[in-house]
VOBA-1610 file (N, C-alpha, C; in pm, whole numbers, padded with zeros to 5 digits, always signed):
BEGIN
Unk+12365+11090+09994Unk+12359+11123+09852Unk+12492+11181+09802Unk+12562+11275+09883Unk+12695+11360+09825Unk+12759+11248+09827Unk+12786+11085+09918Unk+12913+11020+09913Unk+12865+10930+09737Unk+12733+10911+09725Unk+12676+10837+09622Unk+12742+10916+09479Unk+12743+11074+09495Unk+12766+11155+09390Unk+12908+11129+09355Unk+12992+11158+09480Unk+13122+11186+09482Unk+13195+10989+09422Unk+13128+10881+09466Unk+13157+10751+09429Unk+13122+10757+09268Unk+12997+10797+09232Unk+12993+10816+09069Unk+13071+10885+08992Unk+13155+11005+09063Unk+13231+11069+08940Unk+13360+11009+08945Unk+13427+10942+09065Unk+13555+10870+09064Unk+13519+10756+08923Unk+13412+10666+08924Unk+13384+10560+08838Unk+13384+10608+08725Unk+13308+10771+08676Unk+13325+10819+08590Unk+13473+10827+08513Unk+13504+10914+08582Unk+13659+10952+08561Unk+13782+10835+08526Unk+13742+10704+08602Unk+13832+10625+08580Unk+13804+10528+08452Unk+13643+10496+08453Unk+13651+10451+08332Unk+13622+10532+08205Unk+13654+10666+08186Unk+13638+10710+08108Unk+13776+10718+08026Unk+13907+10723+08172Unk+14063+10769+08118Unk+14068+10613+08066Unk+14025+10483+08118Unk+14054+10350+08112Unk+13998+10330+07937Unk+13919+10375+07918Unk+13840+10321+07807Unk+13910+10419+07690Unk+13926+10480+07723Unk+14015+10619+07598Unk+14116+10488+07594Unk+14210+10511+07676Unk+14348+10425+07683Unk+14321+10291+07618Unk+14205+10202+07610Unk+14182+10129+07558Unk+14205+10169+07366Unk+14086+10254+07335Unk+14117+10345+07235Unk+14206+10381+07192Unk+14270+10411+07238Unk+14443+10474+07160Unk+14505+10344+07119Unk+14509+10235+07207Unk+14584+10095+07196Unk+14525+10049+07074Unk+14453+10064+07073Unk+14367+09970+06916Unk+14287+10043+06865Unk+14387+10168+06787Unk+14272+10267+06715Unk+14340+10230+06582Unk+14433+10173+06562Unk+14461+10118+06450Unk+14373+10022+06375Unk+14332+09932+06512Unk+14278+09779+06443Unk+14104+09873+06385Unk+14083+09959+06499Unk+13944+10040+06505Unk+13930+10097+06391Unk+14028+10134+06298Unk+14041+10270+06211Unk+14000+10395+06239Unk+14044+10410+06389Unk+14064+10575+06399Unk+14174+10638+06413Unk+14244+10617+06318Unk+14381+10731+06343Unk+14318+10870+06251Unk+14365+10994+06303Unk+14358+11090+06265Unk+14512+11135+06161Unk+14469+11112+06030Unk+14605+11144+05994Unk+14618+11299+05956Unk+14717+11416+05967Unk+14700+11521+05981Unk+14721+11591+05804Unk+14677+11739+05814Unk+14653+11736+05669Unk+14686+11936+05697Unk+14664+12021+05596Unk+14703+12153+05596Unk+14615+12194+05736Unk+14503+12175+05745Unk+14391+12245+05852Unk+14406+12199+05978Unk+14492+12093+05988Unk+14538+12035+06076Unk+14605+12068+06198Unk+14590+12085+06361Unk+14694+12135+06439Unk+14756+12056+06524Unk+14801+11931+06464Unk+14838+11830+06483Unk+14956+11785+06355Unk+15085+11742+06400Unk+15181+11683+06312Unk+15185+11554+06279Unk+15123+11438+06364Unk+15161+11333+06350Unk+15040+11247+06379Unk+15027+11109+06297Unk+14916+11059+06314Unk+14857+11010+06460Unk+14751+11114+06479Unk+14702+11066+06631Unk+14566+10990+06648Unk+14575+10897+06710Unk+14432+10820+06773Unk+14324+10930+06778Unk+14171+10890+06720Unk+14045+10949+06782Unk+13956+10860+06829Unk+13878+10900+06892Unk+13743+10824+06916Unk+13744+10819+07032Unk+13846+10924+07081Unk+13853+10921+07279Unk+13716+10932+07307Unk+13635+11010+07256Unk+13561+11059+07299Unk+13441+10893+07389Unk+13431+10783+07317Unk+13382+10672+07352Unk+13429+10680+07526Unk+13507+10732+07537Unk+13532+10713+07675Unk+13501+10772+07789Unk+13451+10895+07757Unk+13372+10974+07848Unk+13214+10963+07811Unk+13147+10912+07712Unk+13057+10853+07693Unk+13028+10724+07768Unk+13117+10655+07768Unk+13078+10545+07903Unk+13111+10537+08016Unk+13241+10623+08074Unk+13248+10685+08192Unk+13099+10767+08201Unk+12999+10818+08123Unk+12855+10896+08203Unk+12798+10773+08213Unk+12800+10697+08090Unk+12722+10552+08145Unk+12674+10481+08278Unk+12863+10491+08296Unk+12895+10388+08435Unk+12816+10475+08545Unk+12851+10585+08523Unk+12803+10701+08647Unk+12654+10707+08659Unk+12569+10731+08563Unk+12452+10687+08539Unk+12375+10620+08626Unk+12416+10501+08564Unk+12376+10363+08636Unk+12420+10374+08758Unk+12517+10355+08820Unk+12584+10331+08965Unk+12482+10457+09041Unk+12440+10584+08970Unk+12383+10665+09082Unk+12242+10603+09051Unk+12142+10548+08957Unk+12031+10441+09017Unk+12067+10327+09055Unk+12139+10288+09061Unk+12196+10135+09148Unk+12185+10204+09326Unk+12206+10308+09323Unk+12224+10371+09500Unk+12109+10453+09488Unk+11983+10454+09451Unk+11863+10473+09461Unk+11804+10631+09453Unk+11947+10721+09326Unk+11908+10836+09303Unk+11808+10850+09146Unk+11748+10887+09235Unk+11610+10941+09134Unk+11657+10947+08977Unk+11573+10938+08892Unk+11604+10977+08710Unk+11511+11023+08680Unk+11484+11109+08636Unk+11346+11190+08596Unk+11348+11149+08455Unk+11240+11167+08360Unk+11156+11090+08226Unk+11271+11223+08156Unk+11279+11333+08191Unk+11381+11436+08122Unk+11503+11388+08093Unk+11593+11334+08198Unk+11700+11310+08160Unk+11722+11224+08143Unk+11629+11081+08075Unk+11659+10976+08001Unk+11642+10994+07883Unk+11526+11088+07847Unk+11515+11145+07738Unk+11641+11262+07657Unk+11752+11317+07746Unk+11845+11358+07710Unk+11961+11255+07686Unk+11949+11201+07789Unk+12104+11113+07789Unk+12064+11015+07629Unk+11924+10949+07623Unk+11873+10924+07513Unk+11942+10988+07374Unk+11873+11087+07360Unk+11939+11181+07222Unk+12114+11169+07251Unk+12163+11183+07338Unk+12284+11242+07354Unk+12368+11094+07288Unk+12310+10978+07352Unk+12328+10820+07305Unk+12356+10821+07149Unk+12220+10852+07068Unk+12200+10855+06953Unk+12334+10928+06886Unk+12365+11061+06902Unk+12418+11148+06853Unk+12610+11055+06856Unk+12607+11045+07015Unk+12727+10956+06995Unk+12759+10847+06898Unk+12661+10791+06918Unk+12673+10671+06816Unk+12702+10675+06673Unk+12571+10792+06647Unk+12659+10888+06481Unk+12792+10945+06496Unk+12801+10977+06579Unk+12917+11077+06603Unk+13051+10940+06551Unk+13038+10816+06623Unk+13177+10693+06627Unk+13141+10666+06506Unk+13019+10629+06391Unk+13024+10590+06261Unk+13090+10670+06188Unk+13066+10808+06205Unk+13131+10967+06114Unk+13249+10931+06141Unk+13345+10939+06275Unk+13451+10889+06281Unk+13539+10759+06255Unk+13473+10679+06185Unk+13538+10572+06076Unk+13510+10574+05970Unk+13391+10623+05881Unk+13308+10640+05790Unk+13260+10745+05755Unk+13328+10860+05723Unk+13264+10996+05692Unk+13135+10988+05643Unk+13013+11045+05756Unk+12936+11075+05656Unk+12887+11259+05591Unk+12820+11209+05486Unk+12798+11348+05470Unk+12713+11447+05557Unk+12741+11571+05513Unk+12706+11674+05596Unk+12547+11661+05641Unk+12471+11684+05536Unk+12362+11660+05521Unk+12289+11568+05611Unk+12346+11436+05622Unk+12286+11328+05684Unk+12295+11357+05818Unk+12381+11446+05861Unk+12457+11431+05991Unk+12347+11545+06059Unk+12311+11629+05948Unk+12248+11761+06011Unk+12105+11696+06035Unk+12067+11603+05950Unk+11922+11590+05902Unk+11881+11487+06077Unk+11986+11412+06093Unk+11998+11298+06208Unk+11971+11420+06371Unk+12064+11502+06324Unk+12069+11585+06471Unk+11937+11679+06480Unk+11910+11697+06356Unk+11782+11780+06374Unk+11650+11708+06420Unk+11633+11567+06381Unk+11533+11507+06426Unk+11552+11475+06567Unk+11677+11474+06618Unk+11689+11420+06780Unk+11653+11538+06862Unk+11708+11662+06808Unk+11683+11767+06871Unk+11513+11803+06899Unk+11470+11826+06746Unk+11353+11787+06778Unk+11263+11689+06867Unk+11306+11565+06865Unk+11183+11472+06979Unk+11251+11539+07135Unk+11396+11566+07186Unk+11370+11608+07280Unk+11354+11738+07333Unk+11334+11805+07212Unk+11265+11937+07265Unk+11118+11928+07269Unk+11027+11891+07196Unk+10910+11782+07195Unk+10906+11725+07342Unk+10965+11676+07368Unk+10888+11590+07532Unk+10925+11678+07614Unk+11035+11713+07570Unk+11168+11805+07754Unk+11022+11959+07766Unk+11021+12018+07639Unk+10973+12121+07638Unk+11097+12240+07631Unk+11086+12341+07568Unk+11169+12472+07603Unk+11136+12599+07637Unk+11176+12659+07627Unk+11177+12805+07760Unk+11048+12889+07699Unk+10982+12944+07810Unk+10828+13001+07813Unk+10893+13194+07747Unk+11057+13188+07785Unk+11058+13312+07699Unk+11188+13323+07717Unk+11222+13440+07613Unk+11355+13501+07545Unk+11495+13453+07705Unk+11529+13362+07658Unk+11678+13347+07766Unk+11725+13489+07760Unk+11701+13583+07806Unk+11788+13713+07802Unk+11763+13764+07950Unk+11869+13887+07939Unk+11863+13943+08148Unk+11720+14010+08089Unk+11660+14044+08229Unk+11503+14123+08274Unk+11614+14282+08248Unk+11510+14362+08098Unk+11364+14346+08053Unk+11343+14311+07915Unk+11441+14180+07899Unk+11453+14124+07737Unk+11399+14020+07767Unk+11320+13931+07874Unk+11309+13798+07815Unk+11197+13821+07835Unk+11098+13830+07715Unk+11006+13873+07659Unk+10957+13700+07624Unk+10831+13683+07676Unk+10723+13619+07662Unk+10752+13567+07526Unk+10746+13406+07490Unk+10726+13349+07335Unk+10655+13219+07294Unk+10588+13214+07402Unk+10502+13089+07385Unk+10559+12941+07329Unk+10470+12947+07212Unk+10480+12824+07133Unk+10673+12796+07041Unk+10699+12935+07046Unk+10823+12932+06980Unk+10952+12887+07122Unk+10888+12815+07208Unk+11016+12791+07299Unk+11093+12673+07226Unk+11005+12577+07178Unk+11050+12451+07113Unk+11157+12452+07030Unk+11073+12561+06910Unk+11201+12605+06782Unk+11311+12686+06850Unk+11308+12754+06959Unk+11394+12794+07021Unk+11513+12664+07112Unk+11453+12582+07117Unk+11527+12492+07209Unk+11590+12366+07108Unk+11513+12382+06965Unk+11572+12287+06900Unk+11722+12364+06834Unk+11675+12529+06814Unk+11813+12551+06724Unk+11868+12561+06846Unk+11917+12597+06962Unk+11989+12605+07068Unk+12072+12474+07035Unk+11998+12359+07065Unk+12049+12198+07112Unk+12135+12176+06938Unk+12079+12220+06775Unk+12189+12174+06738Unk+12312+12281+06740Unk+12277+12425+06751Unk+12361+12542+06726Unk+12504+12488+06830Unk+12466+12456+06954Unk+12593+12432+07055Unk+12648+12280+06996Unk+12579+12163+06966Unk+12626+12052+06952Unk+12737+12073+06813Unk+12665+12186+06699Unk+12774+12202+06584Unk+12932+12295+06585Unk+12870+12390+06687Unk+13010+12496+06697Unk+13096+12438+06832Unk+13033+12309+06912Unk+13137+12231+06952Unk+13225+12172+06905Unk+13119+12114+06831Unk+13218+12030+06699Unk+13342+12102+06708Unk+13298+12268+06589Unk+13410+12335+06527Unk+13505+12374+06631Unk+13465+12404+06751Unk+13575+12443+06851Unk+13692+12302+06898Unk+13643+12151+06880Unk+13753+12084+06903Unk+13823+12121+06831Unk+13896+12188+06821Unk+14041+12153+06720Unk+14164+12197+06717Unk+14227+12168+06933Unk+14319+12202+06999Unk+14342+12108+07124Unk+14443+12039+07156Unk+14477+11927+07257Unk+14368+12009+07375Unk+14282+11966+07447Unk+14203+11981+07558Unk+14107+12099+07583Unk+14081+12140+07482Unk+14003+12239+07474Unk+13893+12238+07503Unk+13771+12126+07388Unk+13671+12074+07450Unk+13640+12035+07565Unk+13726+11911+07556Unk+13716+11837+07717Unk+13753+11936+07831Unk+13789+12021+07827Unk+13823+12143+07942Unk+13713+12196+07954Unk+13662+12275+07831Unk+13535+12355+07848Unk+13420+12243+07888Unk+13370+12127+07859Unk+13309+11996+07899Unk+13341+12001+08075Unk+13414+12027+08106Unk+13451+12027+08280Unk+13422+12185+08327Unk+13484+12322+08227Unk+13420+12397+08280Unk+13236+12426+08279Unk+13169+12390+08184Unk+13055+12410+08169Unk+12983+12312+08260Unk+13004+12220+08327Unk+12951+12123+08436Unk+12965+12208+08564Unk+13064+12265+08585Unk+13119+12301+08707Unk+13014+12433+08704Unk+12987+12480+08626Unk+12861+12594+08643Unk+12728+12561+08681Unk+12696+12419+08585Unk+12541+12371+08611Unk+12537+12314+08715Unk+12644+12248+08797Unk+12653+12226+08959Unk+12638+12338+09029Unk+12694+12451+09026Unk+12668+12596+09127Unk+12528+12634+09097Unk+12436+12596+08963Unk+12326+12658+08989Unk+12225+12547+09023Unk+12266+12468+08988Unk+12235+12311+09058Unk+12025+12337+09047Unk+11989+12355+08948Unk+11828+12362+08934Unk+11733+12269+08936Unk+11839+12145+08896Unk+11743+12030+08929Unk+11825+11899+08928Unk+11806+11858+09045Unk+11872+11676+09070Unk+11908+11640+08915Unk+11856+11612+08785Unk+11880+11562+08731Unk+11999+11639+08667Unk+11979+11756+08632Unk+12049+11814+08584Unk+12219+11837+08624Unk+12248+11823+08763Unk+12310+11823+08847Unk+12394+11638+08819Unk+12317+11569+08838Unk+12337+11433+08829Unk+12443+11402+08714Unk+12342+11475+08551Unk+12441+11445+08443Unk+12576+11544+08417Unk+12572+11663+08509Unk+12685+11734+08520Unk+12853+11703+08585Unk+12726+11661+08702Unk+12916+11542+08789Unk+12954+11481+08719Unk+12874+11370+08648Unk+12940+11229+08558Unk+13010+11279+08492Unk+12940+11343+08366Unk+13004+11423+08268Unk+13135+11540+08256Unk+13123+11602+08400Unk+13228+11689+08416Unk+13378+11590+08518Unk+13296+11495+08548Unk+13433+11388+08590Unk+13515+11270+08482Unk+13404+11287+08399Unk+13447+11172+08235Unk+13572+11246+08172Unk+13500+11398+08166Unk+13600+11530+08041Unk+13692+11510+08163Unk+13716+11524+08229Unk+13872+11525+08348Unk+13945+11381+08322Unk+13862+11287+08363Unk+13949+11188+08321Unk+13968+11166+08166Unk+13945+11185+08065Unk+13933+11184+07968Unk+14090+11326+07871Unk+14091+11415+08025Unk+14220+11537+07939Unk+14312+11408+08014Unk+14328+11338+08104Unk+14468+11282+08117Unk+14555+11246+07980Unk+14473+11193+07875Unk+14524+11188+07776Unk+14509+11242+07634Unk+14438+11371+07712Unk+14422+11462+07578Unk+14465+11595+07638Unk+14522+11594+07712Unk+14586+11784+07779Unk+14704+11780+07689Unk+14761+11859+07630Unk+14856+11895+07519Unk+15004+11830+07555Unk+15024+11755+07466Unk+15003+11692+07376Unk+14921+11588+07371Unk+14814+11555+07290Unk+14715+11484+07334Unk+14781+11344+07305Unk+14742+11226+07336Unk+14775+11126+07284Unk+14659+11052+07239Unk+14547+11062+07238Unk+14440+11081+07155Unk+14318+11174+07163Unk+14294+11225+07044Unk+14152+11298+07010Unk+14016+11262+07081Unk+13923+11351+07100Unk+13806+11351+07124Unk+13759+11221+07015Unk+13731+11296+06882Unk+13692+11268+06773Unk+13532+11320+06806Unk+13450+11285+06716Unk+13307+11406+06675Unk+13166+11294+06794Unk+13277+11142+06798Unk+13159+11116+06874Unk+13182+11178+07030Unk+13279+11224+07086Unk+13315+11318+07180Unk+13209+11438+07198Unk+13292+11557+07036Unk+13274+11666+07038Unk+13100+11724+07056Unk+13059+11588+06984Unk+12921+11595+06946Unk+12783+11555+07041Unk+12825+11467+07164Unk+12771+11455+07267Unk+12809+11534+07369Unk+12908+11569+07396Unk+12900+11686+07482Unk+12817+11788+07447Unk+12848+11861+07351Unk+12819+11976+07298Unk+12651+11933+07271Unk+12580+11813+07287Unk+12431+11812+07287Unk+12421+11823+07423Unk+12482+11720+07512Unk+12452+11666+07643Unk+12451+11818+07724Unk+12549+11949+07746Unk+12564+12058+07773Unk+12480+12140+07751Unk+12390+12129+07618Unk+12301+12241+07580Unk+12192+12198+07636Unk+12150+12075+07666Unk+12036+11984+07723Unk+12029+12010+07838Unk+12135+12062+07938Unk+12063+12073+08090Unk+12028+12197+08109Unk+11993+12278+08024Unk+11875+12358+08122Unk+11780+12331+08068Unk+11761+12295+08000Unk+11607+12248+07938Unk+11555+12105+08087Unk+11632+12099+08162Unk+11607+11990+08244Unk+11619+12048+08407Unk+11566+12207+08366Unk+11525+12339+08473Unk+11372+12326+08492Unk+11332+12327+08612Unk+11138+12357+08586Unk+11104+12424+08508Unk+11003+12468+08444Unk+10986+12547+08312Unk+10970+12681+08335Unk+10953+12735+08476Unk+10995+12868+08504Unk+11130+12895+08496Unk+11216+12817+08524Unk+11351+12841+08523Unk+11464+12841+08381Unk+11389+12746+08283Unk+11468+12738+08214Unk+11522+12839+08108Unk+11452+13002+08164Unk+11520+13074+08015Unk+11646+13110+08097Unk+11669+13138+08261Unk+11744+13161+08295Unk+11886+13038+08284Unk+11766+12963+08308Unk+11943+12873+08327Unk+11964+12845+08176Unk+11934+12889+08043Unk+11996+12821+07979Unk+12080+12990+07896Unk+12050+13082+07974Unk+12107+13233+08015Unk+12240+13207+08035Unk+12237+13083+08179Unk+12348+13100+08233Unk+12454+12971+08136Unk+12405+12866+08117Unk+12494+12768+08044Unk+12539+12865+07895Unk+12475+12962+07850Unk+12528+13027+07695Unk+12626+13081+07763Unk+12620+13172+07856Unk+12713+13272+07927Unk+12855+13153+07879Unk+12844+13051+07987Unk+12957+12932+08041Unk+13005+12927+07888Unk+12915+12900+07778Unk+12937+12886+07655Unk+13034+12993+07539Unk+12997+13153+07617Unk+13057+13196+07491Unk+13149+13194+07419Unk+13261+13174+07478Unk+13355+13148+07365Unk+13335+13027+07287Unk+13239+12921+07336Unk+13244+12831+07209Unk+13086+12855+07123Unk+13039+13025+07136Unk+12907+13055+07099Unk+13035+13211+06982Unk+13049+13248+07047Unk+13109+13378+06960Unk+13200+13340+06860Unk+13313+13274+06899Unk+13435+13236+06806Unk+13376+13160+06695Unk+13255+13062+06697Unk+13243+12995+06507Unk+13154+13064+06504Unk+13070+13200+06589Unk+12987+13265+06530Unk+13036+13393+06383Unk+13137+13457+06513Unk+13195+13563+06439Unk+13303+13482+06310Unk+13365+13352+06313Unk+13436+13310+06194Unk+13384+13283+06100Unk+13192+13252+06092Unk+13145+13198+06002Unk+13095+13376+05922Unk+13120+13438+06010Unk+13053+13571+05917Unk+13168+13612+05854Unk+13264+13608+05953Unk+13451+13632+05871Unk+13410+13619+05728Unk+13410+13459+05764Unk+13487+13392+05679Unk+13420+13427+05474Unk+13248+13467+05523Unk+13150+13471+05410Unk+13164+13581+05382Unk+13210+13681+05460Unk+13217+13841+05418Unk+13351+13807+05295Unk+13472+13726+05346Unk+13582+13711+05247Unk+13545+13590+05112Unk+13400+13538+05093Unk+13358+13512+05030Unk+13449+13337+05015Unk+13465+13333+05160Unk+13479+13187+05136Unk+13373+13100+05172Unk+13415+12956+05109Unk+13240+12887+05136Unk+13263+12813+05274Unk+13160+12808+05354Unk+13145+12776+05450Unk+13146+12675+05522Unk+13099+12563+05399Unk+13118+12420+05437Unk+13279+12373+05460Unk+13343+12471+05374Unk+13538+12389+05381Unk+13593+12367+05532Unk+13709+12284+05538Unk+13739+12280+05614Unk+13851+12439+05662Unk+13866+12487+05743Unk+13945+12611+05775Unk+13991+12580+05892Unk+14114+12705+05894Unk+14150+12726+06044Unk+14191+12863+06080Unk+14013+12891+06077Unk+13980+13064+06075Unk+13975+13157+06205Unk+13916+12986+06305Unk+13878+13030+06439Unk+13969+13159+06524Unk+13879+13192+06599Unk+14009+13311+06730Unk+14131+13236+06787Unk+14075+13074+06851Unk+14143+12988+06908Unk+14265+12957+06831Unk+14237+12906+06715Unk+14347+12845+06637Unk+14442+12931+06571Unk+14410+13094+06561Unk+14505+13170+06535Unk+14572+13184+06652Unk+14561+13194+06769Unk+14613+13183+06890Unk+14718+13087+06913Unk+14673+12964+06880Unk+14792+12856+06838Unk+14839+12808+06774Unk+14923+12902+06710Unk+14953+12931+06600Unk+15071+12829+06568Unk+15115+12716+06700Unk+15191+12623+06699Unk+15202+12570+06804Unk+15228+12420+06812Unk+15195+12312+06916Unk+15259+12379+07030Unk+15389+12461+07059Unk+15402+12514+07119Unk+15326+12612+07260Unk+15251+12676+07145Unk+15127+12770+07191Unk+15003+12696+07279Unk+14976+12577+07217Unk+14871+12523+07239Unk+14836+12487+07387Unk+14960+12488+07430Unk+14895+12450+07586Unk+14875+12576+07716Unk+14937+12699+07657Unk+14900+12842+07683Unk+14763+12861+07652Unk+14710+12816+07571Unk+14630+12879+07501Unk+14501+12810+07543Unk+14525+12638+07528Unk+14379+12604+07616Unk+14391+12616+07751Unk+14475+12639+07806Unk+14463+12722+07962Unk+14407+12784+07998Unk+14448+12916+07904Unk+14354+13053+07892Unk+14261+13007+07929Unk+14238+12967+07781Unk+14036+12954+07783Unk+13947+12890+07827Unk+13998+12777+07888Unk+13943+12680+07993Unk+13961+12770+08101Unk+14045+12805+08202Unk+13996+12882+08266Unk+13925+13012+08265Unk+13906+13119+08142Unk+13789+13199+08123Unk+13700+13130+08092Unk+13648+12989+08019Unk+13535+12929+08028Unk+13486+12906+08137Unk+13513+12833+08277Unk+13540+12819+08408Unk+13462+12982+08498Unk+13535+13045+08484Unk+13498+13193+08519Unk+13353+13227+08471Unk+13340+13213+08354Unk+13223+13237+08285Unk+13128+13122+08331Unk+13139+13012+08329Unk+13053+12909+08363Unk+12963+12957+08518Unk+13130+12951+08569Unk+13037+12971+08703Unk+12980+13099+08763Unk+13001+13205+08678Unk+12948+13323+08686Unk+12793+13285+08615Unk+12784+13258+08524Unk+12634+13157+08432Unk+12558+13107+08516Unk+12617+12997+08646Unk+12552+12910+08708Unk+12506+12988+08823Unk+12612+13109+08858Unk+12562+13242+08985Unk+12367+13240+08976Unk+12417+13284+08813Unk+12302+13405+08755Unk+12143+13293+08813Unk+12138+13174+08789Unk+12019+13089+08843Unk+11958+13168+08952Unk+12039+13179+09076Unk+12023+13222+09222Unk+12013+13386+09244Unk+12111+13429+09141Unk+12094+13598+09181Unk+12116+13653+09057Unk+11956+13679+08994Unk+11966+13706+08855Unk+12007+13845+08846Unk+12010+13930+08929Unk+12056+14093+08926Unk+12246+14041+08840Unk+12262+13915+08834Unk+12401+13915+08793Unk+12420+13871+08660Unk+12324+13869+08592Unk+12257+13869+08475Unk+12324+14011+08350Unk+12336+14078+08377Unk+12376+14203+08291Unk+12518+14175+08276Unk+12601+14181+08435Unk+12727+14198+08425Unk+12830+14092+08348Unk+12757+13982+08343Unk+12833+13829+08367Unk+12816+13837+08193Unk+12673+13891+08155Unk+12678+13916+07963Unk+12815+14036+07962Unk+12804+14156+08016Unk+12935+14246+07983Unk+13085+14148+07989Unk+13022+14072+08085Unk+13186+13980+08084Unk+13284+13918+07963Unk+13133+13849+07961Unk+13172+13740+07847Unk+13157+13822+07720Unk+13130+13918+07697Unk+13147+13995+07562Unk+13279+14058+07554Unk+13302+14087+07698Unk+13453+14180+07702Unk+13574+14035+07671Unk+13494+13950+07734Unk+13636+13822+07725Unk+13611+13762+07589Unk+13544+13744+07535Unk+13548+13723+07317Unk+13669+13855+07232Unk+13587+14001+07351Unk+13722+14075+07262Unk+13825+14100+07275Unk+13840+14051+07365Unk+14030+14073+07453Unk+14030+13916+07333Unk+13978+13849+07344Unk+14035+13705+07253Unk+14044+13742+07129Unk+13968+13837+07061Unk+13917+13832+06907Unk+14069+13895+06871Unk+14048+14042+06977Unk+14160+14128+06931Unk+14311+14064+06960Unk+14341+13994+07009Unk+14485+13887+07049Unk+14509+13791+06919Unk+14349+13721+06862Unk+14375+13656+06746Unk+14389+13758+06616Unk+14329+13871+06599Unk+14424+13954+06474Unk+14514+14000+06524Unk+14580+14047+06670Unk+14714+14031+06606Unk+14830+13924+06577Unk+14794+13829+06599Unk+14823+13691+06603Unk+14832+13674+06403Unk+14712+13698+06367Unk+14679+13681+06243Unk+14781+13759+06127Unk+14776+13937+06225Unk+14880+14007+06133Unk+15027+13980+06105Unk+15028+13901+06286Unk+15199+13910+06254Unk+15252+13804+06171Unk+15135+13690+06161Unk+15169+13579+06058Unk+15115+13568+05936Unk+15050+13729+05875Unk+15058+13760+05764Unk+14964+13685+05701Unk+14838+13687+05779Unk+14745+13576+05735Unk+14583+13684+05707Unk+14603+13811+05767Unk+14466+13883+05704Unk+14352+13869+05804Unk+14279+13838+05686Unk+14108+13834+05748Unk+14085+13659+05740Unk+14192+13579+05722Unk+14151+13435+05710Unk+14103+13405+05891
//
């Protein structure tokens, strides 16, 4: 089984960098160039829609691990399912803007059917003596989870390898807590696609994720612990938020920023912790370093917590202490470029 695993993420990885590279070559004829604009942290018109490529690098991986006779459970067809869907909106949005609305109304119904079949957590994802019993509300709990991470993924692409880094660190956690074959299964593919997939998006990117990227990861990620036995899943999806926070705190705390300064919420900005951080292309490859490796740290401290939940308290002190060493680096970042509370 490990040589079956280890043969799926090479296939992953290669056709994921192969199929991007395809992408960049004919994102002209495609109409995905990203042309850059004030909100922009990018100078020059760059290719998107990489993201197609680690979407079928999981494909290939997929398949090739039932072609070698590893199990698929009704869960994670039912994820990779939604995650399908979401991509697919995700590559129309990226030639065809659509509106907000449609986009929310689409993700909310997917979220819904697979929180509906998958099922979600019997109580409060929090360390023992917060995860308090909630019955019937695991669902509505598992639907805002699945779009809350798929949308502030979104907002967090918007730095050469950032996503796709955190996409490799947040796999590399749900492998250490490894709760269930399936879960495990869509983590290799997926965390070998985002690797092959930074070859040509690690700073300077030479093409973008784009939203059908940002937007299947960021479902496909929030989806495996829900694909934990149902005793397990408040913990493990404990431990994937942990792996998560910086892409859970930074559009949390910018969206309150941003409304306390009475800006509207829907605009486009570049309010984030991250993006004051890179404050120029320069910066940018310091900077998703950083945080890919504190995502990494955090992940796999997340994926600990499955096995030895006493590590549950500390690994939350962590990741709260590592948002404010970030928060406080981005105001002063902010002051010295005379930018405020934006």
């Amino acid at each position: 089984m490990i040589t079956a695993f280890a043969a799926a993420a090479v296939l992953a990885f290669v056709v994921a960098a192969g199929v991007a590279w395809l992408v960049a070559r004919n994102a002209a004829k495609l109409g995905l160039l990203d042309v850059p604009n004030e909100r922009s942290s990018h100078e020059t018109v760059t290719p998107r829609g990489g993201g197609i490529g680690i979407v079928a690098g999981v494909a290939v991986g997929i398949i090739f691990m039932s072609a070698a006779g590893i199990a698929q459970g009704r869960d994670l067809l039912v994820l990779l399912g939604g995650t399908a869907v979401l991509a697919a909106l995700g590559a129309f949005d990226d030639r065809r803007s659509i509106p907000a609305r449609y986009r929310l109304f689409i993700q909310l119904v997917v979220a819904l059917v697979v929180a509906i079949v998958i099922g979600g957590p019997d109580r409060l994802p929090l360390p023992p003596p917060l995860d308090l019993p909630i019955g019937w509300l695991g669902v509505p709990l598992a639907v805002a989870w699945l779009m809350t991470v798929t949308n502030f993924y979104n907002f967090m692409d918007g730095i050469d390898g950032l996503a796709s880094g955190q996409g490799f660190a947040s796999c590399a956690g749900v492998i250490i807590g490894i709760w269930s074959l399936g879960a495990v299964e869509l983590a290799v593919v997926l965390a070998a696609a985002c690797t092959g997939f930074l070859v040509l998006n690690s700073p300077p990117a030479r093409i973008f994720l784009g939203d059908v990227g940002s937007t299947s990861i960021g479902f496909a990620i929030a989806g495996l612990p829900l694909l934990a036995p149902p005793d397990g899943r408040p913990i493990a999806l404990f431990g994937v938020a942990i792996g998560l926070s910086l892409f859970l705190l930074d559009p949390l705390e910018t969206l309150v920023r941003l409304a306390r300064a009475g800006r509207r919420i829907g605009v486009a900005h570049r309010g984030h912790s991250y993006q004051a951080l890179a404050s120029s292309r320069e910066r940018q490859r310091a900077v998703t370093g950083g945080l890919v490796l504190a995502g990494l740290v955090l992940a796999i401290g997340g994926g600990l917590t499955y096995h030895l939940e006493w590590l549950a308290w500390p690994v939350l002190v962590l990741a709260l202490a590592t948002f404010a060493v970030e928060r406080f680096l981005a105001g002063r970042a902010r002051a010295a470029a005379g930018l405020g509370g934006q």
